[in-house]
Each structure stands twice: as structure tokens, then as C-alpha cells.
C-alpha positions in Angstrom: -8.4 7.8 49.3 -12.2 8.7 48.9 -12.5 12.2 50.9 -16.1 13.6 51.1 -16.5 16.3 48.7 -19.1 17.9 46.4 -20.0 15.8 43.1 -20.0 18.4 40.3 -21.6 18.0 36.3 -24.6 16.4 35.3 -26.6 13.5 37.6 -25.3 10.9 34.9 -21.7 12.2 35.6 -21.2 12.2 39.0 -23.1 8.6 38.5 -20.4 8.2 36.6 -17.8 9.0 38.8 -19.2 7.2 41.1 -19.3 3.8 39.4 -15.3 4.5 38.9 -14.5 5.2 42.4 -16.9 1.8 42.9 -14.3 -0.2 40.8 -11.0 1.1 42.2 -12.5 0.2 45.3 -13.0 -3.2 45.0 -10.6 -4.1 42.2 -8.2 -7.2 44.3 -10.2 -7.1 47.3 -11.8 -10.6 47.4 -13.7 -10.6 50.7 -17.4 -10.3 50.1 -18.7 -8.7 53.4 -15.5 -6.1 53.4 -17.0 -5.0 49.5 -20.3 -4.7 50.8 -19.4 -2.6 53.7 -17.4 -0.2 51.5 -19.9 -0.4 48.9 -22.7 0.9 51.2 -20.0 3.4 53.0 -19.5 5.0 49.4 -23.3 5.1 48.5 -24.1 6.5 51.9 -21.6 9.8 51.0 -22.6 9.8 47.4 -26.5 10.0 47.6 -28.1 13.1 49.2 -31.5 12.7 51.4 -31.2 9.0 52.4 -31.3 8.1 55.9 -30.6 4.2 55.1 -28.4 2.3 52.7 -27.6 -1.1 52.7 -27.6 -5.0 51.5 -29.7 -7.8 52.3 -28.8 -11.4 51.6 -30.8 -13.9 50.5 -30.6 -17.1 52.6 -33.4 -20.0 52.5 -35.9 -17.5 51.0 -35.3 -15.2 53.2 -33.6 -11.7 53.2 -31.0 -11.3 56.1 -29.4 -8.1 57.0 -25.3 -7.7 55.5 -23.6 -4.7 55.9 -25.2 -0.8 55.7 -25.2 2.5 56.6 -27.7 4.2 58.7 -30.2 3.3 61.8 -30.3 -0.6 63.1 -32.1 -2.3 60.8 -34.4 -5.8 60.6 -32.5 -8.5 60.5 -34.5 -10.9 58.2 -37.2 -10.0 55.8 -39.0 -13.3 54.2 -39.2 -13.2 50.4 -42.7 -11.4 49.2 -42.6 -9.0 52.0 -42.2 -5.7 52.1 -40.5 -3.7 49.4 -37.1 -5.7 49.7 -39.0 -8.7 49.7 -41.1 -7.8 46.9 -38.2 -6.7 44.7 -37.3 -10.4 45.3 -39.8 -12.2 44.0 -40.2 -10.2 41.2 -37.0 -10.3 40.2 -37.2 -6.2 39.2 -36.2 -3.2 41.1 -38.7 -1.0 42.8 -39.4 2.5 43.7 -41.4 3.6 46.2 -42.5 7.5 46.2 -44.4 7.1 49.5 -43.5 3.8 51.7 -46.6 4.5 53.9 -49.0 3.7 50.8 -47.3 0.6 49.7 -49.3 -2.7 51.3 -46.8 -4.3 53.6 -44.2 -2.0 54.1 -42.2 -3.2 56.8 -41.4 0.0 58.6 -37.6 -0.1 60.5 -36.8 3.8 60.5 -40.2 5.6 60.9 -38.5 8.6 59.5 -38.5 6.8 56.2 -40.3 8.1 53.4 -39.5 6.7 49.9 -37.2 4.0 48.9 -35.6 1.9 46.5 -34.6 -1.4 46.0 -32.2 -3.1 43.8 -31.7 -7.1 43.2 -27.9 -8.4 42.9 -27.6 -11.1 41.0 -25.1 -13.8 40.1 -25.5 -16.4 37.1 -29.1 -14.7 36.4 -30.2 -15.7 40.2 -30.8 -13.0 42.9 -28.4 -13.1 46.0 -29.7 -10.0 47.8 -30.7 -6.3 47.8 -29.6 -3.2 47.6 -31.5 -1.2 49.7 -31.9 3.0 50.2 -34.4 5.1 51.9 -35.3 8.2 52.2 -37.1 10.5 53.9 -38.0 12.9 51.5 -41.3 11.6 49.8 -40.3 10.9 45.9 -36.7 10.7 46.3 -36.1 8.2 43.4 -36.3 8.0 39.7 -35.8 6.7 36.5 -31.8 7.7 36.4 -31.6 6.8 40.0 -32.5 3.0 39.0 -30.5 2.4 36.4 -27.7 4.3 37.5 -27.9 2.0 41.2 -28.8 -1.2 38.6 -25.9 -0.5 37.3 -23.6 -0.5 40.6 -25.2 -3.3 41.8 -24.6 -5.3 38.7 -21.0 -4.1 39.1 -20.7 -5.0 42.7 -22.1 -8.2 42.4 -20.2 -9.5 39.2 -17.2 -8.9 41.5 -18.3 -10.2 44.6 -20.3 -13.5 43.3 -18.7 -13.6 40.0 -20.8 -15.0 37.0 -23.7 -12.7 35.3 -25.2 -10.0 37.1 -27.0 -8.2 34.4 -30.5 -6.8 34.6 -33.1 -6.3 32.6 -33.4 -2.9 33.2 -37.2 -3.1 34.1 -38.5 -1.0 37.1 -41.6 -1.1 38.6 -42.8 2.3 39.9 -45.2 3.2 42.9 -46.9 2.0 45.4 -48.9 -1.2 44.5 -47.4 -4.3 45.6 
């Protein structure tokens, strides 16, 4: 069904398509850890330069690994912590250009270079991460993040139901 081929058009189209292929994916499929593992599977052949892809779920204030793509990963990440952790509690998604320069970077893949992170949300409240890295240095940007805010908000309404929406803000570089 989802063969690996080459995305053609414009960045915002073959976002696009790939926000499509998201929905046919999950469309009737009600079990939350067999989304997420598809979800990340899809992302991981979509994007180009990432190493790592995947979700973390928050439990108890605290960020446990779910399912992803890429090198084994740490298993729990306390909210405030590290770029996940810090996307968290400020309820916004971050890029990173250069991971090494941001305070606290919690390094799992040493290979990493840049990342982003994306909340998920149900009924306004976060319920995990999305997660990529990369390790080419400024790998991210502006149509990255909304595009992936958009996916997550997609990918959560289904799996937690309720409101997923975000604001669209995005906080951009290497300060904490």
C-alpha cells in the first residue's frame, strides 16, 4: 500500500500528500500504539536526513518512550528536560538547529545534530511528543513545523479523540 518512492512538487505538496496517505492510514484502525508505529514508519520514509523519529508519552510528568523509528532510544525523559521535555512544559514546538548548544540536551544518538519536537494534544492537554532528529545541523524550519503540527494534530485527534489543535507558535533555537 505505501511503497517507498520519490515525493515530487513543492515541500507544501508532498506535505500534503503526506498528510493524506496519514489519514488513509489510520482511518478504522482504533488501536493507539499500532497508529503510532505506522505513523512514525511513514514519517521515517517521508522525511530525508533524520536518523530518529518517534513518540514519547506522557505519564506522571514524565515522557516515556512509544513507538519510533531509528537507534534505541531513552526510555523516560522527565518533563523540563531536554528538548522533548522542554516542548512539554511549554506547551509549543521546538526547533533545534544545533542540539549540542541547547542547555540540557539529553544526547541518545551522538550522531544527532538538529531536531524537532512536536506536542500531541487531546482536549487542549499534551499527551506526548513527536520527536525527529537529525544529523545535519539546521535541518528544520518554519514549513517543517507546521506542516508536522499539523500531522500531529491529525494523529492525535484520531488516536485520543477530542481537540488537538495548536497554536501554531514555535520557538526557534537553542536557548532553553
Amino acid at each position: 500500500m505505501f511503497e517507498k518512492q520519490p515525493y515530487t512538487g513543492t515541500r507544501e505538496q508532498q506535505y500534503d500528500t503526506l498528510l493524506r496517505q496519514l489519514s488513509g492510514l489510520i482511518e478504522g484502525e482504533p488501536n493507539r500504539i499500532a497508529n503510532l508505529a505506522n505513523a512514525a514508519a511513514l514519517l521515517n520514509q517521508f522525511l530525508d536526513e533524520i536518523n530518529w523519529v518517534g513518540f514519547y508519552l506522557l505519564e506522571d510528568r514524565e515522557l516515556v518512550l512509544g513507538p519510533f523509528q531509528g537507534l534505541p532510544a531513552c526510555v523516560r525523559i522527565p518533563v523540563g528536560r531536554g528538548v522533548c521535555g522542554t516542548a512539554v512544559s511549554r506547551g509549543e514546538t521546538i526547533v533545534v538547529d544545533d542540539v549540542h548548544q541547547f542547555p540540557g540536551h539529553i544526547a541518545c544518538d551522538s550522531s544527532s545534530n538538529s531536531e524537532i519536537v512536536v506536542p500531541l494534544r487531546s482536549g487542549g492537554e499534551i499527551v506526548g511528543v513527536l520527536d525527529i532528529d537529525s544529523p545535519r545541523l539546521a535541518r528544520f524550519d518554519r514549513t517543517d513545523a507546521d506542516y508536522l503540527a499539523r500531522f500531529a494534530d491529525t494523529l492525535a485527534a484520531h488516536v485520543w479523540g477530542g481537540d488537538s489543535k495548536h497554536d501554531s507558535g514555535e520557538e526557534r533555537g537553542n536557548e532553553p
